[in-house]
C-alpha positions as CSV (number, residue, x, y, z in Angstrom):
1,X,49.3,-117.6,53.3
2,X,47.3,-114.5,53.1
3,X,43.9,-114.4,54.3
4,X,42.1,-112.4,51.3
5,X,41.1,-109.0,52.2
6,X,37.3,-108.2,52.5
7,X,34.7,-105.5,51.4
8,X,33.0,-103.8,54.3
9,X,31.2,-101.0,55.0
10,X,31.8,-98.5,58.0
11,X,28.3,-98.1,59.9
12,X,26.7,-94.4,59.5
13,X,28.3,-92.6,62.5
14,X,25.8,-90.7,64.0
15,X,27.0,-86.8,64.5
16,X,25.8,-83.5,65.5
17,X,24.8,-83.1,62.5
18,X,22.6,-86.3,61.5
19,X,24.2,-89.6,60.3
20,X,26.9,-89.3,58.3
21,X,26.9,-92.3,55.6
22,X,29.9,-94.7,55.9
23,X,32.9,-94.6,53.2
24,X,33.5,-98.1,51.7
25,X,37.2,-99.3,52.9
26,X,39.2,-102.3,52.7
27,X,39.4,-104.4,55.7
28,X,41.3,-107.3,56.1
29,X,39.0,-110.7,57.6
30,X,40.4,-110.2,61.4
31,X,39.2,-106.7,61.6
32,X,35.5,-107.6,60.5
33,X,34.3,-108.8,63.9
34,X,36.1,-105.6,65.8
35,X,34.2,-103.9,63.2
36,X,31.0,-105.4,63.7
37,X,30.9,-104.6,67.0
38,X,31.4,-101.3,66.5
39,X,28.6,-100.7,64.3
40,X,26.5,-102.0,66.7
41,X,27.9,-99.4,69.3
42,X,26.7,-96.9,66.5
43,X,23.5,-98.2,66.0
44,X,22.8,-97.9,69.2
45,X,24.2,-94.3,69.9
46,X,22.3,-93.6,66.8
47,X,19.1,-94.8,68.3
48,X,19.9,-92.9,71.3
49,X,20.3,-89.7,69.5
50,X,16.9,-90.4,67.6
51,X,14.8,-90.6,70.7
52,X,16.3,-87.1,72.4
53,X,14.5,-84.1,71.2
54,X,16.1,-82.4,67.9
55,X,18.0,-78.9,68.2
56,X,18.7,-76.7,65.0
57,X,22.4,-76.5,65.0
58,X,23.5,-72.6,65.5
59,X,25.8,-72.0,62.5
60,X,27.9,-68.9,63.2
61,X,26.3,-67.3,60.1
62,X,23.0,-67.5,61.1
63,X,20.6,-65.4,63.2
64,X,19.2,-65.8,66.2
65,X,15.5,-65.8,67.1
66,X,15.4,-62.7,68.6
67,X,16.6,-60.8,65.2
68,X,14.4,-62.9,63.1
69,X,11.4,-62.0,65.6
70,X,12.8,-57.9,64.8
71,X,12.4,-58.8,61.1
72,X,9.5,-59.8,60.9
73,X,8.1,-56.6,63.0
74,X,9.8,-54.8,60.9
75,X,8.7,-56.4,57.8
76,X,6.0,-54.3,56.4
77,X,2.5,-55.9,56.2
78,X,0.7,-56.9,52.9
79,X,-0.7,-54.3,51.5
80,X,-4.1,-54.8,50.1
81,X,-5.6,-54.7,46.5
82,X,-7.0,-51.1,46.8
83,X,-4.7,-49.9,48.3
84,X,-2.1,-50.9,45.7
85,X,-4.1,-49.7,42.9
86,X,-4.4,-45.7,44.6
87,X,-1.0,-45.5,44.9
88,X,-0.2,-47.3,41.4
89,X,-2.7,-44.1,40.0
90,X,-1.1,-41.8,42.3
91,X,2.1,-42.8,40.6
92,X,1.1,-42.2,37.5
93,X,-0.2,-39.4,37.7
94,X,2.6,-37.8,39.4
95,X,5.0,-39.4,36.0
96,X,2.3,-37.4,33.8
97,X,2.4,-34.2,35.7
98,X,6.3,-34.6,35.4
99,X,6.1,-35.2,31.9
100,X,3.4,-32.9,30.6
101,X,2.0,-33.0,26.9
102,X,4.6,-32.9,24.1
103,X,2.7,-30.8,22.5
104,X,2.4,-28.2,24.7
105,X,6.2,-28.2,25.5
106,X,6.3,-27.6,21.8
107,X,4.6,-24.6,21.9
108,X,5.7,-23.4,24.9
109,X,9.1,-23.7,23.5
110,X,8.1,-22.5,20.1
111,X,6.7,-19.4,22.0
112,X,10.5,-18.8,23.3
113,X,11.9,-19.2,21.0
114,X,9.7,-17.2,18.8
115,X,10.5,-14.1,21.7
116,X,13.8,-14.3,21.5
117,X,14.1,-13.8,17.7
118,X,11.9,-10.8,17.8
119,X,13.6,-9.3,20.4
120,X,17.2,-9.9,18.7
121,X,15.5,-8.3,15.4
122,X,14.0,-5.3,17.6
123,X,17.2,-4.7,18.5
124,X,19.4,-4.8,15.6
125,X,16.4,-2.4,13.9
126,X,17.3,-0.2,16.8
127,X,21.3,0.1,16.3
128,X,20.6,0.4,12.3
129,X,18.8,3.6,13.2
130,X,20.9,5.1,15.5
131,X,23.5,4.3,13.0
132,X,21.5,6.0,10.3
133,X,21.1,8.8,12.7
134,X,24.4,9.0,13.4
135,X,25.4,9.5,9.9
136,X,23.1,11.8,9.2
137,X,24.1,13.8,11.9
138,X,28.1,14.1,10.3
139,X,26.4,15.5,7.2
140,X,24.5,18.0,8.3
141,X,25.4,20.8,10.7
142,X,25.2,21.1,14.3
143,X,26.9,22.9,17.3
144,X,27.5,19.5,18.8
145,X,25.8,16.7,17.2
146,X,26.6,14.4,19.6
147,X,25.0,15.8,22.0
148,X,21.9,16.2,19.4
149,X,22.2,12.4,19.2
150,X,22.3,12.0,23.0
151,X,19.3,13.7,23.7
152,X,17.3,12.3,20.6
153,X,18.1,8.6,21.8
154,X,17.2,9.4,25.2
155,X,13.7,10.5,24.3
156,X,10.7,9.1,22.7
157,X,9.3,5.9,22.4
158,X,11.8,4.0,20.9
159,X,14.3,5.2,23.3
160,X,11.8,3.5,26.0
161,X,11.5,0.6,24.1
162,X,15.8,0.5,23.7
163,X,16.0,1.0,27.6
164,X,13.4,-1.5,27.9
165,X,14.7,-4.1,26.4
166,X,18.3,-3.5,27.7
167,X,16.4,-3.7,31.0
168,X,15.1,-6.9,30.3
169,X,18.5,-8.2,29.3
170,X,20.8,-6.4,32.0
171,X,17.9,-5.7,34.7
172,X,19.2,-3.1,37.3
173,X,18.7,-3.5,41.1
174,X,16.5,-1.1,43.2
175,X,14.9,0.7,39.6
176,X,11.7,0.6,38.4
177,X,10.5,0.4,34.9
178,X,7.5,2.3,34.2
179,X,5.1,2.2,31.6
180,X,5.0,5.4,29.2
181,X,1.6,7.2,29.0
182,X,0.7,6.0,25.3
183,X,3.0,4.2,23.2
184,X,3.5,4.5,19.5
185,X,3.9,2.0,16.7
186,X,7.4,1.7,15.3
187,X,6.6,2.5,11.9
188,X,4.2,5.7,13.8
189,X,7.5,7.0,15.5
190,X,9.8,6.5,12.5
191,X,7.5,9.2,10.7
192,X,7.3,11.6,13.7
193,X,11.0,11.6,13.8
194,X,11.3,12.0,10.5
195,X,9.3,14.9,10.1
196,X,10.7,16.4,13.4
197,X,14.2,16.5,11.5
198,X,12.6,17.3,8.3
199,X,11.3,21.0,10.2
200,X,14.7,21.2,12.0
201,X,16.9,20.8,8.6
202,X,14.5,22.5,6.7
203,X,16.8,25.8,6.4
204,X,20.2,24.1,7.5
205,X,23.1,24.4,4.7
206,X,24.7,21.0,4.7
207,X,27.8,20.0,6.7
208,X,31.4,19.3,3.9
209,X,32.4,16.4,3.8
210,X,35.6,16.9,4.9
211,X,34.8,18.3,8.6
212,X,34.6,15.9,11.5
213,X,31.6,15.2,13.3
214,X,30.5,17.1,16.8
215,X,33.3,19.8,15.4
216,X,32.5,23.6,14.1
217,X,33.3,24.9,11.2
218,X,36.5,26.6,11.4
219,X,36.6,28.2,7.9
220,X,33.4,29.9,6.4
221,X,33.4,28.8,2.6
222,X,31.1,28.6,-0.1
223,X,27.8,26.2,0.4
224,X,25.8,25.2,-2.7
225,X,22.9,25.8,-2.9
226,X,20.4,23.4,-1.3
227,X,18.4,21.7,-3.6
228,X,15.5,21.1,-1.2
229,X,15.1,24.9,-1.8
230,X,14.7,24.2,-5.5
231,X,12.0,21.8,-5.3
232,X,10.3,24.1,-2.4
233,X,10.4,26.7,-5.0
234,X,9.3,24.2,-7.8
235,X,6.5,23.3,-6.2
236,X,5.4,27.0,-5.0
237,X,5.4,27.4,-8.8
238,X,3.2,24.6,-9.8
239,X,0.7,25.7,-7.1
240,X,0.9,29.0,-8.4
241,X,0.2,27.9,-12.1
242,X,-1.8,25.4,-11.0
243,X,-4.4,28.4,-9.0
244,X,-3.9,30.5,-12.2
245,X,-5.3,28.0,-14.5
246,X,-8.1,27.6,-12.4
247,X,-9.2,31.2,-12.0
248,X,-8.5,31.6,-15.8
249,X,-10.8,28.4,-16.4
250,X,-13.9,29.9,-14.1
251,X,-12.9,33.5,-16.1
252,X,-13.5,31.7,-19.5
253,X,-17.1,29.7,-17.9
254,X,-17.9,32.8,-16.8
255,X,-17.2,34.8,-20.4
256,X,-18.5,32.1,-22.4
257,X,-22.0,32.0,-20.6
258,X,-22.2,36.0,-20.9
259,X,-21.6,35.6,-24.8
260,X,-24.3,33.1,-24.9
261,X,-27.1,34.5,-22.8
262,X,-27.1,38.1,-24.4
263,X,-26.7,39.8,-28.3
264,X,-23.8,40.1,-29.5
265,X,-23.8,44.1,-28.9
266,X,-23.6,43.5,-25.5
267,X,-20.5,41.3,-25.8
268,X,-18.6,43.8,-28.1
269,X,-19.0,46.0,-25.4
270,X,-18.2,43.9,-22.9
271,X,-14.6,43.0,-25.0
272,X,-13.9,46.8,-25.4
273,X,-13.9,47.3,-22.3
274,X,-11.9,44.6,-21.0
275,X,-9.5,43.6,-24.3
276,X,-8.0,41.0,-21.9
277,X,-11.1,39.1,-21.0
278,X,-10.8,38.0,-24.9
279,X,-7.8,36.5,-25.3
280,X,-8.3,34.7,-22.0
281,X,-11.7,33.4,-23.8
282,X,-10.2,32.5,-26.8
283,X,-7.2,30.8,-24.7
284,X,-10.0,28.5,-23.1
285,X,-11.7,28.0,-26.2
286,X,-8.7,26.7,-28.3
287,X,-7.7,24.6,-24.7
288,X,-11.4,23.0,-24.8
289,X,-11.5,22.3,-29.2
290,X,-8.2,20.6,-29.1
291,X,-9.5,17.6,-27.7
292,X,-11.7,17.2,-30.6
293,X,-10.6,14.5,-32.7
294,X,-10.9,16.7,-36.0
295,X,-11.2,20.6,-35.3
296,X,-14.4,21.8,-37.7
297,X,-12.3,24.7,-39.1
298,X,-10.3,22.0,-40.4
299,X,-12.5,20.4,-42.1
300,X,-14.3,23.7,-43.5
301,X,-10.7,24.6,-45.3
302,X,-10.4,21.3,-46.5
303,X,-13.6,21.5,-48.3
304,X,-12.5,24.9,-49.8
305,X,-9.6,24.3,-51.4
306,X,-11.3,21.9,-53.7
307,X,-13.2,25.2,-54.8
308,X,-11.7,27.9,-57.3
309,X,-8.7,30.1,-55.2
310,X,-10.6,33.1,-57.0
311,X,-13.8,32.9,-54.4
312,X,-14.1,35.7,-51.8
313,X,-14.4,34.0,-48.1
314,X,-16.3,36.2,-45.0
315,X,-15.1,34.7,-42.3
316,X,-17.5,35.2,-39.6
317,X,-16.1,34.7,-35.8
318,X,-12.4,34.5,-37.3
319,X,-10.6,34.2,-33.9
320,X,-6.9,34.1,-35.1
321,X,-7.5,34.0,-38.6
322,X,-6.8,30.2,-38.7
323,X,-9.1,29.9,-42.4
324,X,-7.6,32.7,-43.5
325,X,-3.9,30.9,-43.1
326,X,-5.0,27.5,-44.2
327,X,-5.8,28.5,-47.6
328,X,-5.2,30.6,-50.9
329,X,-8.9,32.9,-51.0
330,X,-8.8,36.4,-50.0
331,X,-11.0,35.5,-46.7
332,X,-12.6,38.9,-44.5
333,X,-12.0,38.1,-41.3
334,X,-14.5,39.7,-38.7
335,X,-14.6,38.8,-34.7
336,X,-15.9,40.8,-31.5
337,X,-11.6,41.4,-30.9
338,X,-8.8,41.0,-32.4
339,X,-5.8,38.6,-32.2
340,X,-4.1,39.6,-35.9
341,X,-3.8,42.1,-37.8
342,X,-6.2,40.9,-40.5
343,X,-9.3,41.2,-38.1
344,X,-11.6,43.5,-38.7
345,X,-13.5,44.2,-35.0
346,X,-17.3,44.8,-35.1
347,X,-20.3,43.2,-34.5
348,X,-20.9,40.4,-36.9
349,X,-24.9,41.3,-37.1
350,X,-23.3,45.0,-39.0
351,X,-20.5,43.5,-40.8
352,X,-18.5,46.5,-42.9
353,X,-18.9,44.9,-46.2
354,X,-21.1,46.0,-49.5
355,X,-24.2,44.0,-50.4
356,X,-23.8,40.9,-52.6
357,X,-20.2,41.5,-52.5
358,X,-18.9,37.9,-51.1
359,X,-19.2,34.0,-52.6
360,X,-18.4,32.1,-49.5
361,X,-19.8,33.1,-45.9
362,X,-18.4,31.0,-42.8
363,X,-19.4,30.4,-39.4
364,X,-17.5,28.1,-37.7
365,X,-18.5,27.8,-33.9
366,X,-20.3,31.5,-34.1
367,X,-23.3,31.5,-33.7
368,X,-23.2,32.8,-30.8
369,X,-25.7,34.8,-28.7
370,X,-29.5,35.4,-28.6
371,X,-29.5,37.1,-32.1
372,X,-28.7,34.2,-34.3
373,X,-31.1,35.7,-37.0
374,X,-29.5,38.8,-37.5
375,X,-26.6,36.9,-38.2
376,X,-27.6,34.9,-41.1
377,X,-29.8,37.7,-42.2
378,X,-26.8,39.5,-42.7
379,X,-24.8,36.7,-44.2
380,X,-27.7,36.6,-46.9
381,X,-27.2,40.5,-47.1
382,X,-23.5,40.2,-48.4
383,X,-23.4,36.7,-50.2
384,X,-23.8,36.8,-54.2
385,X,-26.7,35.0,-55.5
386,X,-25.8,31.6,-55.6
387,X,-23.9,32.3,-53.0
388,X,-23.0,29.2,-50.1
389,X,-23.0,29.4,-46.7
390,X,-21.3,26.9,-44.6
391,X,-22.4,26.6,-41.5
392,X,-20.5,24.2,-38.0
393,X,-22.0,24.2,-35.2
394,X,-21.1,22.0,-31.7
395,X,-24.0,19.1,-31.9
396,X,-25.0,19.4,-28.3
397,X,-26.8,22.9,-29.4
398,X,-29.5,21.3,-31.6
399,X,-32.6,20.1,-30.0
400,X,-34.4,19.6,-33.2
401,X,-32.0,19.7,-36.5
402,X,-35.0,19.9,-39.0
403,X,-36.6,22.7,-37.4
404,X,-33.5,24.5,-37.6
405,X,-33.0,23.5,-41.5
406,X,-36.2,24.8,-41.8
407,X,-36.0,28.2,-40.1
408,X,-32.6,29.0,-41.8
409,X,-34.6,27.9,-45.2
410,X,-37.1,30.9,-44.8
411,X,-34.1,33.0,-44.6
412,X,-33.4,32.8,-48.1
413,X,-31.0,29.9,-48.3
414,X,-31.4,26.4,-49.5
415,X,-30.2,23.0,-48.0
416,X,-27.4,21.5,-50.2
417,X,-25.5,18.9,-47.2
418,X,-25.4,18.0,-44.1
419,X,-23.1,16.1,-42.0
420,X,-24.2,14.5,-39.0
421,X,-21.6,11.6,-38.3
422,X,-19.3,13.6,-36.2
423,X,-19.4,13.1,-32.3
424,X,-18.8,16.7,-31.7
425,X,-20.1,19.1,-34.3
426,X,-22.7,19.4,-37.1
427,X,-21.6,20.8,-40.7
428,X,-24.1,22.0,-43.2
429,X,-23.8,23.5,-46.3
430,X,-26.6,26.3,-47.9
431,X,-27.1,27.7,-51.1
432,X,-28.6,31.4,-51.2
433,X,-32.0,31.7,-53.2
434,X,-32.6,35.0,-52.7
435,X,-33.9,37.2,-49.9
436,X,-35.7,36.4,-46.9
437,X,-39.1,35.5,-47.4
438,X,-40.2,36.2,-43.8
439,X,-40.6,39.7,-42.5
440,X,-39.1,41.0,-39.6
441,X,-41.5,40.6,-36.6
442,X,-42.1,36.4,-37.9
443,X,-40.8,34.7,-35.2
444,X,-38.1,31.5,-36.1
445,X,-38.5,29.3,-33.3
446,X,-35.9,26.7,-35.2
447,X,-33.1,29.2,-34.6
448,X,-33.1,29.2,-30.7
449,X,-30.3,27.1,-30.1
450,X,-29.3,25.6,-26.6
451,X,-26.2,27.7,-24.8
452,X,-23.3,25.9,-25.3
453,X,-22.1,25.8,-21.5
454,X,-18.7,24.0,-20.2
455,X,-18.9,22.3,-16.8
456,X,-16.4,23.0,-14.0
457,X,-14.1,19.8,-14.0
């Protein structure tokens, strides 16, 4: 028979390393006492190996002392809490310096780029004018307009600022720039160019169209004229016409105060010796009344064609015999000169007409002078009884328009109308009574009318 095999367990076999727990095996019955006494042997070496001092096994892969010893020299010391926290804010500070604000980057940036447009933009305004100039040069001509060009890019300011700014982009070693004594705006040195080839082209014929540039003319032919001359010309002209009308305005001031500040003797005399100075008067008296929104004579003409054609008209200060063509009456027309056939010249205080011989005496804008009375005194003269007197008159002249109604009253004549609603002139109309009921020396103060001067404008 078999014995049965038993369960038994090795004794921990005490190593280099420690005890080393035992593996269960199967052992058969006569190999349990061998066995026993083996694990007593290993108790016992176990024991052994207890009491003797311990030593850390040296695995190849470890260190000795001596390194770890190094280490831990070398190892650096725990810092402490302040002195962590300078160097954390050192740190950040140098991160912010490194960074910088975004915003200033931004502008800094901005400021770049803001520089490099304006300087592309200077630029291209630069080769559009020298492009400009360039064209203009082939038009016009010159000996050797390149050359011309040459020498008008290489000077001025904008040729400083051109070089400048090509020396920015391309700088060249071992030069210099300087800056120019006073600079100039571009806009500034645009006009001083201008005019500089403005003076230089002035009298220049201009270059065909069919010749090349920087090339003379080989062939002399027929220029047209330049119209520059024209307008040159033109505008002598104006300034000529333009001097004229102003001596011609102070002439007529000058006429028309002489007319009002003495009798009328004096300025028949003053026409006969100078027939000119009249038409120039009348000239600046017509120039001054046709700004008037209705003209008196106008009026006056109107108001006799709703009379009988058969009444005889004395035109008094006729001028150009304007009543005398605007209507059907046989009108006498009488003035200081004359401007038409149908005046008759003379002083209007001795007119050459018989007594009580007219029906209708005018004055339209005559009364002129310091011897208004005689005037009227002779329109009473020639005027049938009955007779009406039609007087216009600029409305500035009146100071007092009853006192003058009155005055002329005491002259023999009678108040029929008066029209005061016009903005430049007063129109009355008399009615002769008979003769003056004043004598000669009786003084009319009602009759001193204010001079009707014109202002120099």
């Amino acid at each position: 028979m078999f014995e049965e095999p038993e369960w038994a367990e090795e004794a921990p076999v005490a190593t280099g390393l420690g005890l080393v727990a035992a593996r269960p095996r199967l052992v058969s019955a006569s190999q349990i006492k061998g066995s026993k006494h083996h694990q007593l042997l290993a108790t016992l070496r176990a024991l052994e190996a207890a009491s003797l001092p311990q030593q850390p096994p040296s695995l190849p892969d470890s260190d000795s002392e001596e390194e770890v010893v190094e280490r831990k020299k070398k190892r650096p010391k725990k810092a402490s809490f302040s002195s962590v926290s300078n160097e954390v804010g050192k740190k950040r500070k140098k991160k912010c310096q490194k960074q910088g604000s975004p915003s200033s980057d931004s502008e800094e940036n901005e400021v770049e780029r803001k520089k490099k447009c304006l300087e592309g933009i200077f630029n291209a305004s630069v080769s559009a004018e020298k492009e400009k100039r360039k064209r203009k040069c082939q038009k016009q001509v010159h000996p050797n307009p390149a050359q011309h060009l040459d020498n008008d890019d290489q000077t001025g300011p904008k040729a400083w600022k051109s070089s400048a700014t090509n020396d920015l982009s391309k700088p060249s070693a071992g030069t210099t720039s300087a800056d120019p004594p006073h600079t100039l705006s571009r806009k500034q040195w645009r006009n001083r160019q201008k005019n500089k080839r403005r003076h230089k082209n002035k009298f220049r014929p201009p270059q065909p169209p069919d010749q090349a540039p920087g090339t003379a003319p080989t062939e002399v032919t027929e220029v047209p004229p330049d119209p520059s001359l024209h307008s040159h010309e033109d505008r002598a002209r104006a300034l000529r016409a333009r001097m004229a009308q102003r001596l011609d305005g102070a002439r007529f001031r000058y006429l028309n105060e002489q007319l009002y500040s003495g009798p009328s003797s004096a300025a028949q005399r003053l026409f006969r010796e100078d027939p000119e100075a009249f038409l120039l008067y009348h000239r600046g008296f017509q120039s001054q009344v046709k700004k008037w929104p209705l003209q008196p004579v106008d009026r006056i003409a109107r108001d006799l064609r709703q009379r009988p054609a058969s009444l005889v008209v004395a035109d008094f200060g006729c001028g150009d015999c304007r009543l005398a063509s605007s209507i059907r009456n046989p009108v006498h027309c009488f003035d200081l000169a004359s401007l038409d056939p149908r005046v008759t010249v003379c002083d209007m205080a001795q007119v050459p007409l018989e007594d009580e011989s007219v029906d209708v005496a005018v004055f339209c804008l005559s009364l002129m002078g310091t011897n208004i009375r005689d005037f009227l005194e002779e329109a009473n003269r020639v005027l049938k009884p009955g007779g009406l007197l039609k007087v216009a008159e600029v409305s500035s002249r009146f100071e007092d328009v009853r006192t003058f109604l009155g005055a002329v009253t005491k002259l023999g004549f009678k108040v029929i109308s008066k029209d005061l609603t016009n903005s430049h002139f007063f129109l009355f109309d008399f009615e002769k009574t008979g003769p003056p009921r004043v004598g000669p020396k009786a003084q009319l103060t009602g009759l001193k009318l204010q001079p009707c001067l014109y202002k120099r404008r």
